[in-house]
KETIMI-57932 format. One record per residue (C-alpha): residue in one letter; x, y, z; residue number from 1. Coordinates in steps of 0.05 Angstrom, whole numbers, plus 5000, padded with zeros to 4 digits. Example, Ala and Ser with C-alpha at 12.3 -4.5 7.8 and 13.67 -1.06 7.14 Angstrom:
<nupas>
[a; [5246; 4910; 5156]; 1]
[s; [5273; 4979; 5143]; 2]
</nupas>
This chain:
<nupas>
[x; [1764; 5796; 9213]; 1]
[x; [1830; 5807; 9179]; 2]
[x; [1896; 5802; 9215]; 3]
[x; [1954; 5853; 9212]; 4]
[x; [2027; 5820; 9206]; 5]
[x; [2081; 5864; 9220]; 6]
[x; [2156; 5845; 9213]; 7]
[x; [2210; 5884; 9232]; 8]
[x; [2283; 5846; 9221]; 9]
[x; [2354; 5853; 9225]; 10]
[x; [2376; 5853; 9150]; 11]
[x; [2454; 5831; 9115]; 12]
[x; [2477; 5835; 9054]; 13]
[x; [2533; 5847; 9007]; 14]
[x; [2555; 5916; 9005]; 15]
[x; [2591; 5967; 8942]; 16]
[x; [2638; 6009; 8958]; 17]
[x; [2642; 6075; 8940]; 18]
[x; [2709; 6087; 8958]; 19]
[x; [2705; 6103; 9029]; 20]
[x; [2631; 6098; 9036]; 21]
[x; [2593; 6036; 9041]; 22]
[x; [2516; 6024; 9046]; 23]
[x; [2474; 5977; 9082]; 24]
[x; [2406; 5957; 9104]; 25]
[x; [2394; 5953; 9189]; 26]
[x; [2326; 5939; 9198]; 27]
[x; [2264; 5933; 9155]; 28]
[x; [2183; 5938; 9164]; 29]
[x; [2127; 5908; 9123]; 30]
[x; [2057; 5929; 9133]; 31]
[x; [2007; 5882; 9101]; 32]
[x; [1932; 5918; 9079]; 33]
[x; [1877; 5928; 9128]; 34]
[x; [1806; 5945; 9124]; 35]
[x; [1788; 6018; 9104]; 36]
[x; [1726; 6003; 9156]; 37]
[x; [1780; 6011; 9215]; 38]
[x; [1785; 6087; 9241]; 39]
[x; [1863; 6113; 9253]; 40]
[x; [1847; 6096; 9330]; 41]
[x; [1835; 6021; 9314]; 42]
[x; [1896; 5998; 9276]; 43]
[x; [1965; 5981; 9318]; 44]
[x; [2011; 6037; 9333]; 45]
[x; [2054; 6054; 9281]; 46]
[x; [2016; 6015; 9220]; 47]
[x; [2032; 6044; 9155]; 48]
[x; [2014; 6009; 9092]; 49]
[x; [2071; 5984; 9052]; 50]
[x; [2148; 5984; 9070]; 51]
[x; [2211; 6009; 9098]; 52]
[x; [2278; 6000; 9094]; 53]
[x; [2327; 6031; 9137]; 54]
[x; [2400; 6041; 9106]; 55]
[x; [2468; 6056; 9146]; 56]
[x; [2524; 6095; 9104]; 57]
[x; [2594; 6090; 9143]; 58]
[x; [2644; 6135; 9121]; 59]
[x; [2682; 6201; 9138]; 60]
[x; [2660; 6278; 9147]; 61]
[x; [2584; 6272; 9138]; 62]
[x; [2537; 6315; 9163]; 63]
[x; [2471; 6310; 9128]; 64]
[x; [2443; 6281; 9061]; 65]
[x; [2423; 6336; 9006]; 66]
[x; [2353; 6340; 9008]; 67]
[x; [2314; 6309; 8951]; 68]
[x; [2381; 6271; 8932]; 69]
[x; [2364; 6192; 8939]; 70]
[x; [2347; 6159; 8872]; 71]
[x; [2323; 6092; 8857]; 72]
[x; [2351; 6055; 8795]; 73]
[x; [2301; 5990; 8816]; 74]
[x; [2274; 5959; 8867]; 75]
[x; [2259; 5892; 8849]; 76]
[x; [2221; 5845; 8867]; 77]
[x; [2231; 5769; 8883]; 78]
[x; [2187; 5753; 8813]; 79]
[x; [2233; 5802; 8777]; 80]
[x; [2189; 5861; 8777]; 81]
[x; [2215; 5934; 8779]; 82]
[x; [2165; 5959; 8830]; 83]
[x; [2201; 6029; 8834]; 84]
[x; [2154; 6069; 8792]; 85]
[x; [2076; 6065; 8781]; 86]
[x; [2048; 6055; 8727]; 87]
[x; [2050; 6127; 8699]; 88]
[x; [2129; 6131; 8716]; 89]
[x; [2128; 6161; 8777]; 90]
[x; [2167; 6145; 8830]; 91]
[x; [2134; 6090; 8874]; 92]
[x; [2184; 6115; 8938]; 93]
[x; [2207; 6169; 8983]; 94]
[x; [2269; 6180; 9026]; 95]
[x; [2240; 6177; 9093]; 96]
[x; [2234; 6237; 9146]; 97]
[x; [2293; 6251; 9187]; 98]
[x; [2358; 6225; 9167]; 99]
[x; [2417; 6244; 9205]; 100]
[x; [2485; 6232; 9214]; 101]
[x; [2524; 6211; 9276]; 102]
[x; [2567; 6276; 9321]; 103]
[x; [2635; 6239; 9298]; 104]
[x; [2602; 6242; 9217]; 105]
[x; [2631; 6164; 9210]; 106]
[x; [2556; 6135; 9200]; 107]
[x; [2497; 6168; 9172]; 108]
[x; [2438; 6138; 9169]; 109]
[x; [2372; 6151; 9129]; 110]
[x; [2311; 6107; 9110]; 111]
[x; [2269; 6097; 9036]; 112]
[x; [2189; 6073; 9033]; 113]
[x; [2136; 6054; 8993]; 114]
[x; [2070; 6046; 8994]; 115]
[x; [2069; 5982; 8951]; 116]
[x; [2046; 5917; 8986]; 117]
[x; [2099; 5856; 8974]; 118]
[x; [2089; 5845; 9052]; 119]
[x; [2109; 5766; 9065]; 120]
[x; [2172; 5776; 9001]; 121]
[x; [2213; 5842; 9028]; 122]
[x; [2268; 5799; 9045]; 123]
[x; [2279; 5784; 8977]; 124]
[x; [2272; 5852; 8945]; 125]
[x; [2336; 5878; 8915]; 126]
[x; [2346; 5950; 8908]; 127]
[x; [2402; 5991; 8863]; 128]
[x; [2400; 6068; 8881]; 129]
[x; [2447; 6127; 8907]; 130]
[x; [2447; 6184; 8944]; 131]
[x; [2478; 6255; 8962]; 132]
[x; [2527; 6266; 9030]; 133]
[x; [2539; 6331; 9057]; 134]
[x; [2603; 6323; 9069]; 135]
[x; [2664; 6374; 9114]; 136]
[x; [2713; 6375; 9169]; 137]
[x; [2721; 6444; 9186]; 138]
[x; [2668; 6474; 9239]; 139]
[x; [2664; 6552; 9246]; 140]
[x; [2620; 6581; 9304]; 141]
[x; [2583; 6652; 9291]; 142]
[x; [2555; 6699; 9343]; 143]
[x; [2498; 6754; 9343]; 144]
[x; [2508; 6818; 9380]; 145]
[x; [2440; 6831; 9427]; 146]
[x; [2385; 6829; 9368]; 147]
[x; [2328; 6870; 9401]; 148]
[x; [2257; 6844; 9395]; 149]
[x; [2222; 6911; 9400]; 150]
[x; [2273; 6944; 9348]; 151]
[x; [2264; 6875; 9302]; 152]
[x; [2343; 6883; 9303]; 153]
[x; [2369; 6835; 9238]; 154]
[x; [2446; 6822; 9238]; 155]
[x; [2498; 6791; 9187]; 156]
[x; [2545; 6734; 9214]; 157]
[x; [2577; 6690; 9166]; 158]
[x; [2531; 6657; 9115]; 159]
[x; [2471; 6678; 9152]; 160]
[x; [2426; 6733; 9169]; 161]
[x; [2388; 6733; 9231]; 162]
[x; [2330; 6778; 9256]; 163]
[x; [2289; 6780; 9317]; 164]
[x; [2213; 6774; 9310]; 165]
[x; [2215; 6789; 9233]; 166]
[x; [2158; 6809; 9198]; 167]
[x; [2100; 6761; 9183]; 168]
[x; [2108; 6729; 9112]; 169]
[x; [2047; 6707; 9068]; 170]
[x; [2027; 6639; 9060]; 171]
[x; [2081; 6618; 9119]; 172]
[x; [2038; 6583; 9171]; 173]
[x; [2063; 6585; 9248]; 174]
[x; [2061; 6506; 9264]; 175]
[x; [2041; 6502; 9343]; 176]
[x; [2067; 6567; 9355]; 177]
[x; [2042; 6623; 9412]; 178]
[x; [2019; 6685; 9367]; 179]
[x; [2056; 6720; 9430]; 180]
[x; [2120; 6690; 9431]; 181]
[x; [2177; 6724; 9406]; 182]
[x; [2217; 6697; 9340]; 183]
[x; [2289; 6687; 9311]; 184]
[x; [2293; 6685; 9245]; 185]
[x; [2348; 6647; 9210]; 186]
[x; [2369; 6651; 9133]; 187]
[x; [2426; 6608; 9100]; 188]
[x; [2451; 6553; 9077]; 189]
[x; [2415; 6512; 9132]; 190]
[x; [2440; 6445; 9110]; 191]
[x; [2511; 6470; 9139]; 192]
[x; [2488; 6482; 9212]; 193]
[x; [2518; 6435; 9258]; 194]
[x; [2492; 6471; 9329]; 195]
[x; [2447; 6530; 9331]; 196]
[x; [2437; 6562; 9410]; 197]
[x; [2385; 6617; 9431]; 198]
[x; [2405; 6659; 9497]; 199]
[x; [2336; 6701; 9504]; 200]
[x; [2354; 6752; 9565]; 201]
[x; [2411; 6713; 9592]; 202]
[x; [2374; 6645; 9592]; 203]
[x; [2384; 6587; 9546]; 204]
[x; [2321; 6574; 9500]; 205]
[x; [2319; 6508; 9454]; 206]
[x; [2262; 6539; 9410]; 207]
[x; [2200; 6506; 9418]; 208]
[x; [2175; 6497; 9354]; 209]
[x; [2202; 6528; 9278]; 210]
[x; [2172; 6535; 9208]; 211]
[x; [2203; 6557; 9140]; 212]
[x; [2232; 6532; 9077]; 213]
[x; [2294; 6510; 9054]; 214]
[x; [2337; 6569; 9060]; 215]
[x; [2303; 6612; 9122]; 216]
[x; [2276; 6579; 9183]; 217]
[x; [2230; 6620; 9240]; 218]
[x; [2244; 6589; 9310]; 219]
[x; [2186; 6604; 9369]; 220]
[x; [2226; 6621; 9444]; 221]
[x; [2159; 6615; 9471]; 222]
[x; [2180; 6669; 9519]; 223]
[x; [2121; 6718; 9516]; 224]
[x; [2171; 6772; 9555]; 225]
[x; [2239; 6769; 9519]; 226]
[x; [2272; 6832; 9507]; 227]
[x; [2340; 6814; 9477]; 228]
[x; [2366; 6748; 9435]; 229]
[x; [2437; 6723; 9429]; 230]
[x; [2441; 6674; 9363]; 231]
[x; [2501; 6623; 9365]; 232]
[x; [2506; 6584; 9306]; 233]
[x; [2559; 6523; 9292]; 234]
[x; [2561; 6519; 9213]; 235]
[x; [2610; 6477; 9177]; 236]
[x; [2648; 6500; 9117]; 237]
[x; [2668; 6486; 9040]; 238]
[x; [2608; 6438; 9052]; 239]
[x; [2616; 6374; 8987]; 240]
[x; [2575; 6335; 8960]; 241]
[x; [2587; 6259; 8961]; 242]
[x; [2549; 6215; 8911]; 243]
[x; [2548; 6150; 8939]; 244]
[x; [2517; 6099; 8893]; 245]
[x; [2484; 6035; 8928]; 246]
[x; [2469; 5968; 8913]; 247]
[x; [2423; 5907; 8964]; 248]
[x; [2386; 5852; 8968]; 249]
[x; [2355; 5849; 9031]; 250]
[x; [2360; 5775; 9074]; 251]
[x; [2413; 5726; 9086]; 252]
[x; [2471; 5721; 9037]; 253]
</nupas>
């Protein structure tokens, strides 16, 4: 029977500067191959096939990375090859799910992977990239009036537009959602939202679950009863984007 290795390290290297942003690798997982005979059940909690590599930006005023943003000049390997595109030229990585950035916006932190198999060599892969910040300092807070479920009640604050239990919209599907709970919908520039609070008939709701795209977003109370909705919404303003180019090898220097 084959045997699964996986390695998770503590990474240095040599960082560029981008002014007042630098880039570097934290940690780092290789995955090597397994039988297609084993079912999902049967291989070790979080297995995935091929890499990661999880990068920490320190700077000043971030909030988010632009989505879609990270871009891969190479990644090489320690043979010399460019394993960052297949063979057709498409990219052979993805920036991984949730980045984020830190409440004080001094470190941000997101991840990139691959499916390719160098598992036993990541610590000699080098890697030459950048990637988008989100960057402000200014915070502005919104507030609803009382948005009435029953009346579908849709206000205007700031950037955004708000409605209570909007209308359903084609080819949207409700992920884990209650067909009977009532719904906030928000529209905007959603990459700018710092906070966003619900008060559904004078009690707090976090939202329970949400689906969208990138400019609207439909958040579930999961309060079957709610009458009336107050929307508070922490945005930050003249939001900038911050290139910040990138350049590792991953393992001792």
């Amino acid at each position: 029977m084959k045997r699964l290795f996986i390695i998770t390290v503590l990474v240095m290297t040599c960082s560029v500067k981008a002014q007042d942003f630098t880039v570097k690798p934290i940690m780092a997982q290789e995955c090597a191959p397994v039988t297609e005979e084993l079912k999902f059940g049967e291989k070790p909690m979080g297995y995935e096939p091929g890499f990661k590599i999880f990068l920490m930006v320190n700077g000043k005023d971030m909030n988010a990375f632009k989505k879609d943003s990270l871009s891969i000049e190479y990644i090489k390997t320690k043979d010399g090859q460019d394993i960052s595109k297949a063979r057709g030229g498409k990219a052979n990585y993805k920036m991984g799910s949730f980045p984020k950035a830190t409440e004080d916006g001094k470190r941000a932190f997101f991840s990139i992977e691959s499916g390719e198999n160098i598992f036993g060599t990541l610590e000699d892969v080098q890697i030459k990239g950048q990637i988008t910040a989100l960057t402000s300092s200014k915070l502005e807070t919104a507030v609803t009036k009382e948005l009435e479920f029953a009346k579908g009640d849709s206000q205007k604050i700031g950037p955004f537009t708000v409605t209570a239990n909007p209308k359903a919209e084609a080819n949207i599907l409700n992920m884990g959602g209650d067909d009977k709970a009532m719904r906030l919908k928000v529209q905007g520039p959603l990459d700018s939202i710092s906070v966003i609070l619900f008060t559904v008939d004078g009690k707090e709701e976090k939202g329970s679950s949400w689906f969208g795209r990138d400019d609207s977003r439909t958040y579930s109370m999961g309060n079957a009863n709610g009458k009336k909705a107050v929307v508070k919404i922490n945005y930050w303003l003249d939001l900038k984007e911050k290139t910040i180019p990138f350049e590792i090898k991953l393992g001792k220097q």
